[in-house]
ZADO-1210 file (C-alpha; in nm, 4 decimals, padded with zeros to 6 digits):
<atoms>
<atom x="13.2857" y="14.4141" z="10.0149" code="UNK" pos="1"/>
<atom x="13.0441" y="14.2677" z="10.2935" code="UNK" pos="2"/>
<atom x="12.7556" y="14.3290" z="10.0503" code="UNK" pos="3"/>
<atom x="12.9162" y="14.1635" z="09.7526" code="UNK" pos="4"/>
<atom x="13.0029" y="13.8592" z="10.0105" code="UNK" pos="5"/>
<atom x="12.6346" y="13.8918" z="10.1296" code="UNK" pos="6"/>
<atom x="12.4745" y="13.8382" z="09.7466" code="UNK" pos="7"/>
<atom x="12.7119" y="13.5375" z="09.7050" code="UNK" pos="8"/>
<atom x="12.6193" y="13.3620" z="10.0280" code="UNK" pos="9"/>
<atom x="12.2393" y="13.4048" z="09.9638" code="UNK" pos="10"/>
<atom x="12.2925" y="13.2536" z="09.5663" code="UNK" pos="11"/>
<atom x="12.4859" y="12.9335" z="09.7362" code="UNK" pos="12"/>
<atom x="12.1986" y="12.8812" z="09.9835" code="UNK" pos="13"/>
<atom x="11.9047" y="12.9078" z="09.7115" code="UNK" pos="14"/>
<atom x="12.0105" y="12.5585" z="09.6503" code="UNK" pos="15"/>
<atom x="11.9369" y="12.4668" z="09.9424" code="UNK" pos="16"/>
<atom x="11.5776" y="12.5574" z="09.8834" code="UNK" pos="17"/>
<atom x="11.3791" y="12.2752" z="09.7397" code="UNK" pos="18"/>
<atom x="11.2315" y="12.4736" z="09.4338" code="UNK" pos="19"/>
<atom x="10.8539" y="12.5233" z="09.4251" code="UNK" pos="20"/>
<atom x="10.6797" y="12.2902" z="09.2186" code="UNK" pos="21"/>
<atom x="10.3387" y="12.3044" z="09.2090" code="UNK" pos="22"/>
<atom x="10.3413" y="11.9986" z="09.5037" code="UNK" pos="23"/>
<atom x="10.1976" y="12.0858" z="09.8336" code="UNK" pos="24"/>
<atom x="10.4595" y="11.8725" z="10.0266" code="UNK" pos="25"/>
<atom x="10.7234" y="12.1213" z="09.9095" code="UNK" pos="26"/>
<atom x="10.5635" y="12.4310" z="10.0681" code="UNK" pos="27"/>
<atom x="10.6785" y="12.4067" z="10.4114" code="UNK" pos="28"/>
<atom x="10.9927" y="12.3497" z="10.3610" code="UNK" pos="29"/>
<atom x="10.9991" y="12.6253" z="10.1130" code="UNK" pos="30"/>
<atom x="10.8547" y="12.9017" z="10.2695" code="UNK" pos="31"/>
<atom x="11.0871" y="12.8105" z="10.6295" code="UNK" pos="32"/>
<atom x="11.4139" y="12.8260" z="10.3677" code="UNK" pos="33"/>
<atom x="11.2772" y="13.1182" z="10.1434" code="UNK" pos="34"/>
<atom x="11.2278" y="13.2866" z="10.4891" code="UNK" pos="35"/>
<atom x="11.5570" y="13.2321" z="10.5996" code="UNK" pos="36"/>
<atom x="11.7078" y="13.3320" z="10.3077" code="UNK" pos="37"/>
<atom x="11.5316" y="13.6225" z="10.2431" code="UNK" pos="38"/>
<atom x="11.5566" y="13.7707" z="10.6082" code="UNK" pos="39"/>
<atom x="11.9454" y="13.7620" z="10.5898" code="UNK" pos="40"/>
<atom x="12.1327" y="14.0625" z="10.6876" code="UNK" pos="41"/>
<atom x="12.1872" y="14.3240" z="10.4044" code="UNK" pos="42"/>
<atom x="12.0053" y="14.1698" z="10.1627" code="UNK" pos="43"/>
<atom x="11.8821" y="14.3984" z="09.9132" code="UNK" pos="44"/>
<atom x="11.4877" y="14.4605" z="09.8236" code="UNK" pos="45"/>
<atom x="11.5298" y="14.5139" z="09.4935" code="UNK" pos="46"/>
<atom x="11.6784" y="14.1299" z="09.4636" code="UNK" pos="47"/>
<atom x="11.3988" y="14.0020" z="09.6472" code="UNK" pos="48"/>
<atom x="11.1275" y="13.9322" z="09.3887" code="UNK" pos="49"/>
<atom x="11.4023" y="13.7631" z="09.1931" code="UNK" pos="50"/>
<atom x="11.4862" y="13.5860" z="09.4678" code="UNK" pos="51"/>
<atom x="11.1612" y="13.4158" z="09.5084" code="UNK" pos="52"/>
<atom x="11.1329" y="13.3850" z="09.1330" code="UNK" pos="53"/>
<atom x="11.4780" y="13.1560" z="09.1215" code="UNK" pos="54"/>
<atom x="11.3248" y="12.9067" z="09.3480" code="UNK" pos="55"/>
<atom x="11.0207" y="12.8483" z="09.1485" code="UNK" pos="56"/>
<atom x="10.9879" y="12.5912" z="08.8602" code="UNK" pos="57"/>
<atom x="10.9981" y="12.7341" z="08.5255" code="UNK" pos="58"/>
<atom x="10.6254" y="12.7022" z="08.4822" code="UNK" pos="59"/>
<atom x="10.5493" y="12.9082" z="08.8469" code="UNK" pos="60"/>
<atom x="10.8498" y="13.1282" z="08.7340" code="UNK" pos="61"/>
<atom x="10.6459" y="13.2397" z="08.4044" code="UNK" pos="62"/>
<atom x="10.3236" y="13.2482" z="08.5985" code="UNK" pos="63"/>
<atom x="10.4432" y="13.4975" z="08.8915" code="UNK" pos="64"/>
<atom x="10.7063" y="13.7055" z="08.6590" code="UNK" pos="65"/>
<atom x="10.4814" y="14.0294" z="08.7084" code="UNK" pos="66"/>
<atom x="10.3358" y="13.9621" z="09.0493" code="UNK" pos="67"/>
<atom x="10.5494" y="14.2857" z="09.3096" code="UNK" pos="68"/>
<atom x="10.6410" y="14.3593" z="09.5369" code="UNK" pos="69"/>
<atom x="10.8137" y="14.0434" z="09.7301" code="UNK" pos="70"/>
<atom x="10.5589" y="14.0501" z="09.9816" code="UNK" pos="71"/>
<atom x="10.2791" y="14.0647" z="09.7053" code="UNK" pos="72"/>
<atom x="10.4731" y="13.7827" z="09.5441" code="UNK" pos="73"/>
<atom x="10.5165" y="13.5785" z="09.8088" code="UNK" pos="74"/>
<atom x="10.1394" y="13.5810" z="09.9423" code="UNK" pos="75"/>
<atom x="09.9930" y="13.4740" z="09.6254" code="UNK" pos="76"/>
<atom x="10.1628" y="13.1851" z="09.5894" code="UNK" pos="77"/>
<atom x="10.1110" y="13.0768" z="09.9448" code="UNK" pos="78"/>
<atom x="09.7585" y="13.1703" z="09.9116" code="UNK" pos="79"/>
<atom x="09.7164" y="12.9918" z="09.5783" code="UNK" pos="80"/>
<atom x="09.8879" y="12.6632" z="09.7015" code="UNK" pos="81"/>
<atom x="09.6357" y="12.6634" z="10.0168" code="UNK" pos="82"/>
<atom x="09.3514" y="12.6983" z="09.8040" code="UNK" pos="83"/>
<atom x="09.4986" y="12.4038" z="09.5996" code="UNK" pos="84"/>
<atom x="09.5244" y="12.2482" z="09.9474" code="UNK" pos="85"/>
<atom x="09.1465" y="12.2889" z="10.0268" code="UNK" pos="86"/>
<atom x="09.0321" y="12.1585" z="09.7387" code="UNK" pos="87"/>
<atom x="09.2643" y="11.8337" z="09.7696" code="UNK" pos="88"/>
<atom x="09.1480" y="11.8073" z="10.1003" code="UNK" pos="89"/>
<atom x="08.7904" y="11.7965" z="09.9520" code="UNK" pos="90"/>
<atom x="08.8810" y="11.5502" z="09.6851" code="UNK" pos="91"/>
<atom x="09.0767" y="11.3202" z="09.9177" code="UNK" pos="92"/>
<atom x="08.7877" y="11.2844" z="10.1968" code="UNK" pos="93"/>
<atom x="08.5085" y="11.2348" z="09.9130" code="UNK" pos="94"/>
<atom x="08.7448" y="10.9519" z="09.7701" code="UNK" pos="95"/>
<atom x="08.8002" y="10.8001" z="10.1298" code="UNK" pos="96"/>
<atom x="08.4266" y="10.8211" z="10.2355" code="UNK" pos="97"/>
<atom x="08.2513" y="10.6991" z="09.8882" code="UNK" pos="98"/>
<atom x="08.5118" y="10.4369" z="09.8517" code="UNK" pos="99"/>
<atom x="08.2780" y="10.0688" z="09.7840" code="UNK" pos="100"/>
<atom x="08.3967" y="09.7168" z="09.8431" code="UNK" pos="101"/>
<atom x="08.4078" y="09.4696" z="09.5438" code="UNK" pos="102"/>
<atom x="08.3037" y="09.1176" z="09.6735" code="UNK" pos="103"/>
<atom x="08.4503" y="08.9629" z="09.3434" code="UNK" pos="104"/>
<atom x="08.8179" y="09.1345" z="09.4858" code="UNK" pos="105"/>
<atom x="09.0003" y="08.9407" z="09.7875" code="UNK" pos="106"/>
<atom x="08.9434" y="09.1477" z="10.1051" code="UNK" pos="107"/>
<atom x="09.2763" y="09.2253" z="10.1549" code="UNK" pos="108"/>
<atom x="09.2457" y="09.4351" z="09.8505" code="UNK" pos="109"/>
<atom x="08.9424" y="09.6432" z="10.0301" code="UNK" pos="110"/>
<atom x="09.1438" y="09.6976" z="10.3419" code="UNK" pos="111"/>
<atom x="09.4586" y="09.8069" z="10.1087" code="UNK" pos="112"/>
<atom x="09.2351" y="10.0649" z="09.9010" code="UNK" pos="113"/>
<atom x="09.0854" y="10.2069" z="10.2571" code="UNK" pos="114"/>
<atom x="09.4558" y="10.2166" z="10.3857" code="UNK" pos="115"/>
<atom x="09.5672" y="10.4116" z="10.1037" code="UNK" pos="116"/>
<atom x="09.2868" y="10.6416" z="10.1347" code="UNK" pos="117"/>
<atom x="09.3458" y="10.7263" z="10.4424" code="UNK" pos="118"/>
<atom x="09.7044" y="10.7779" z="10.4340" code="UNK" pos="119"/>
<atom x="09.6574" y="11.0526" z="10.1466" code="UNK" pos="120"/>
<atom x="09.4392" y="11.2687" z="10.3950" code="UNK" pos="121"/>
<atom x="09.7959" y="11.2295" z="10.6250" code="UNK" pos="122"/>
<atom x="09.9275" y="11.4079" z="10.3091" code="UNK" pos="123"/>
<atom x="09.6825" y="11.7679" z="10.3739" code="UNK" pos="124"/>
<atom x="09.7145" y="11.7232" z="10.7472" code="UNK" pos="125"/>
<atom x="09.4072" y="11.5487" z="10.7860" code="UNK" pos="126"/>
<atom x="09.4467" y="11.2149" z="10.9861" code="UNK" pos="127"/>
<atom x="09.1558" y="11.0167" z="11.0428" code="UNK" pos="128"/>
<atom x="09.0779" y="10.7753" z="11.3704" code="UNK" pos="129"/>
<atom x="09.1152" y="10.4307" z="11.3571" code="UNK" pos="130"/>
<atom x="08.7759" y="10.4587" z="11.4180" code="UNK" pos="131"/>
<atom x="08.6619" y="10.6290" z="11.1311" code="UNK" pos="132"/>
<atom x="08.8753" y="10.3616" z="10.8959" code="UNK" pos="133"/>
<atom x="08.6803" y="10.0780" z="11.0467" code="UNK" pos="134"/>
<atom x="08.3543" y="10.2903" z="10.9881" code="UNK" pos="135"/>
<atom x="08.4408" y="10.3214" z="10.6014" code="UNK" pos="136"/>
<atom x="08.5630" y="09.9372" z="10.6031" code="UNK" pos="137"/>
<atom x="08.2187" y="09.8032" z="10.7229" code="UNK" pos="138"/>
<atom x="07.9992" y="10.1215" z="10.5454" code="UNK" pos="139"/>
<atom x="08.1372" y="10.0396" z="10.2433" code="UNK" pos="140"/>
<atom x="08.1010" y="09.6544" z="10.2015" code="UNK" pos="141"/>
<atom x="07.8767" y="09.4734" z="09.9286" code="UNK" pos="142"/>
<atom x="07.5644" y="09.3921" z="10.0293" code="UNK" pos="143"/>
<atom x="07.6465" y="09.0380" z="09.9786" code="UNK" pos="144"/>
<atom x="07.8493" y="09.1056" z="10.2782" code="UNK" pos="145"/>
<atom x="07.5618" y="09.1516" z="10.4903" code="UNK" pos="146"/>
<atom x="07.5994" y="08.8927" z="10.7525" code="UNK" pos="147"/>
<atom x="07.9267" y="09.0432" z="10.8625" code="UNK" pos="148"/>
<atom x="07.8197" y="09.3918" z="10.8500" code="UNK" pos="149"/>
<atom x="07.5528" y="09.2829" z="11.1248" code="UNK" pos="150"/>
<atom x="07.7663" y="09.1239" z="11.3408" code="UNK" pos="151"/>
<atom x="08.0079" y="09.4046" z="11.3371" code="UNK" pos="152"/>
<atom x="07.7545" y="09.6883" z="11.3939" code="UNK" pos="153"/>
<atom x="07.5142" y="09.5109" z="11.6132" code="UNK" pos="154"/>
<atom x="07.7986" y="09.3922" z="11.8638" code="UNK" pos="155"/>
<atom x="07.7362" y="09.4659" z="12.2196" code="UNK" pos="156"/>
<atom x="08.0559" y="09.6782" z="12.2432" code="UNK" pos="157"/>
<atom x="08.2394" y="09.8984" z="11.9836" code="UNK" pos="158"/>
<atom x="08.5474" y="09.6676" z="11.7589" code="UNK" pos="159"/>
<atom x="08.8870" y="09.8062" z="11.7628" code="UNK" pos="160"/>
<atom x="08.9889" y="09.8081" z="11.3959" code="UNK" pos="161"/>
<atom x="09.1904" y="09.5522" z="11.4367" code="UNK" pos="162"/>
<atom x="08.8832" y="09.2891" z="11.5361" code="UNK" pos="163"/>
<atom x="08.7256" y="09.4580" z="11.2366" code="UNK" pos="164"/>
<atom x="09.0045" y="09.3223" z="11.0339" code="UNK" pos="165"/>
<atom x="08.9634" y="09.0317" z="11.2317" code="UNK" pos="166"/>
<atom x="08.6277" y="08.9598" z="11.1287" code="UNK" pos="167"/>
<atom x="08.6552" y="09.0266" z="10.7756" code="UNK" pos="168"/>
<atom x="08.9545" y="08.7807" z="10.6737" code="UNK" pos="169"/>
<atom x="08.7933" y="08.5294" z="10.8983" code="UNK" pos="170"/>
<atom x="08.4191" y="08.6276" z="10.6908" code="UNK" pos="171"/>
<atom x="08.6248" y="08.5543" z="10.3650" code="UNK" pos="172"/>
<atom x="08.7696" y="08.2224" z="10.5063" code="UNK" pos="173"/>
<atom x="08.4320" y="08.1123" z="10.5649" code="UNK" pos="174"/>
<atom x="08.3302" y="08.1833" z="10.2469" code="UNK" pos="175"/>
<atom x="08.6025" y="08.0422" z="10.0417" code="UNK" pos="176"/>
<atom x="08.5565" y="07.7201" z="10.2871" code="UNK" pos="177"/>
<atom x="08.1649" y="07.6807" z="10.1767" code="UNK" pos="178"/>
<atom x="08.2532" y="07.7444" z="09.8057" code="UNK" pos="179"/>
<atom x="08.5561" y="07.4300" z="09.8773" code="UNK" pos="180"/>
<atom x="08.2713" y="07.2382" z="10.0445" code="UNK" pos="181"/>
<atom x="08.0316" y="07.2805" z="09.7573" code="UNK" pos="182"/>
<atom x="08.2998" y="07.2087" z="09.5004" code="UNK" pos="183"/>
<atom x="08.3865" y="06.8912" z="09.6493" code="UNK" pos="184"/>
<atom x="08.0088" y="06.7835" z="09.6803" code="UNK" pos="185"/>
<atom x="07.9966" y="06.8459" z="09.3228" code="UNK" pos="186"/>
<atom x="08.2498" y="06.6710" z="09.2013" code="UNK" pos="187"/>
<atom x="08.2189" y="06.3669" z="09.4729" code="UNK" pos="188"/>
<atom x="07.8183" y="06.3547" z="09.2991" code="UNK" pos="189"/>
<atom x="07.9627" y="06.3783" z="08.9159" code="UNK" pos="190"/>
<atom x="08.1862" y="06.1477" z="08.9685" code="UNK" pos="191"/>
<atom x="08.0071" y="05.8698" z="09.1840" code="UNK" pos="192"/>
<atom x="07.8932" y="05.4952" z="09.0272" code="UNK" pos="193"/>
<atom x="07.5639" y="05.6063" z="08.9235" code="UNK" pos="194"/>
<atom x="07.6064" y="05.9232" z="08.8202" code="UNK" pos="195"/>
<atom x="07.4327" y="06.0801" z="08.5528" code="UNK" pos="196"/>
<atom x="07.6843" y="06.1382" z="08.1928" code="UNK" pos="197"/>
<atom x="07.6122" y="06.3983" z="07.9531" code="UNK" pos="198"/>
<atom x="07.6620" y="06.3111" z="07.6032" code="UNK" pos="199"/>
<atom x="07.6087" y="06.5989" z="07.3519" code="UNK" pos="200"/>
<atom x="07.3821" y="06.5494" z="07.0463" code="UNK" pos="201"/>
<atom x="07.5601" y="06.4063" z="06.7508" code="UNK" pos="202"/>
<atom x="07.8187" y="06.2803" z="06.9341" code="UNK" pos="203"/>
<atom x="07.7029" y="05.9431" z="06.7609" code="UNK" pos="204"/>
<atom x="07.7900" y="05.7743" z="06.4440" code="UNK" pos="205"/>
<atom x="07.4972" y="05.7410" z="06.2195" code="UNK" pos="206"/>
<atom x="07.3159" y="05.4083" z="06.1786" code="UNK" pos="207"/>
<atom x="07.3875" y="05.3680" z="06.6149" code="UNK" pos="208"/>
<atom x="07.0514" y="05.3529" z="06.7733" code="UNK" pos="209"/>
<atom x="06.9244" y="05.4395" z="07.1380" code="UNK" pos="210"/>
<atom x="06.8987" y="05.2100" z="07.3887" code="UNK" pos="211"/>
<atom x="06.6181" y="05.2259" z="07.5975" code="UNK" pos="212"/>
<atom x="06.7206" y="05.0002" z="07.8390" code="UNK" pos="213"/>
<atom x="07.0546" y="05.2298" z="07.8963" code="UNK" pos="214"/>
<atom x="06.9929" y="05.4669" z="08.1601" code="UNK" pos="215"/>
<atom x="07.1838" y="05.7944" z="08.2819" code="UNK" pos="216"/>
<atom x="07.1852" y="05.9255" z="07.9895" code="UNK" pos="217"/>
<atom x="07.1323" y="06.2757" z="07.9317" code="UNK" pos="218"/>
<atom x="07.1136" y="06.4522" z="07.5964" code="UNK" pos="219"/>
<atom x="07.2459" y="06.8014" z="07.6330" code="UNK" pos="220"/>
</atoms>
């Protein structure tokens, strides 16, 4: 009777075990509740591998079906999910660390995709200083971006990332200001007495004639 009461407490807790995926955030959890479930008093060996098997997706299920004994089972999967781990790691870093600013994209959009970057190494256990973040923030801006990149690197003491930040809205202010400036120059000199009007080529009835007294006249 305590057997039989045994089997049907382990079944109700396998749904408390988050089943097994393929995700790497699921593996802790897994393997603390698999643990637990499977080092319960009186639970039989022979139940074991189908234990494991029940918490597995269907695809894992099909994968592992002839993978024994439960220890055998259960070490390959671990195994396989850190080598899956590795190899994310890998990916993750080279995407964080090649990662190139677009100068025709706001920076806000830079510091987001750096951000992001860095909180999906958090995902493999793999947090980065804020040191490192403002290293890939200034090593990857454009070129055109130059003037900022020296006055970030050259500074007589090290930035927080936060006066990074600092220093790259207030680099894009400036910038947007000049192109404002120019803008404005442009249209104050197009639209001055004086200025020069362009008239396309046979943008005239025929018979009209030039004047060549009229000036400011350009033919486009």
């Amino acid at each position: 009777m305590s057997n039989f009461c045994q089997v049907q407490n382990v079944s109700s807790i396998l749904s408390l075990i988050a089943t097994l995926d393929g995700t790497k955030a699921v593996l802790p959890q897994w393997c603390n509740r698999l643990e637990g479930v499977l080092g319960m008093q009186n639970t039989r060996p022979g139940h074991t591998c189908h234990t494991i098997w029940l918490t597995l997706s269907d695809p894992l299920s099909q994968r592992y079906h002839k993978v024994k004994p439960a220890s055998c089972l259960f070490s390959t999967i671990v195994n396989a999910y850190e080598k899956n781990t590795r190899a994310c790691c890998m990916c993750l870093h080279k995407a964080f660390w090649t990662a190139c600013h677009d100068p025709n994209e706001p920076i806000a959009l830079w510091i987001s995709h750096v951000r992001v970057a860095a909180d999906d190494l958090l995902t493999v256990k793999e947090p980065l200083t804020n040191c490192q973040i403002a290293d890939r923030l200034v090593g990857g801006l454009d070129s055109s971006w130059s003037n900022v990149w020296d006055a970030i690197v050259y500074t007589a003491t090290e930035m927080s990332l936060d006066d990074v930040l600092g220093a790259m809205e207030a680099h894009e202010v400036s910038l947007n200001g000049n192109k404002a400036t120019n803008l404005a120059s442009a249209s104050f000199a197009y639209n001055k007495p004086g200025a020069a009007t362009a008239v396309k080529l046979g943008d005239y009835e025929s018979g009209s004639y030039d004047d060549n007294n009229k000036v400011n006249v350009i033919y486009k």
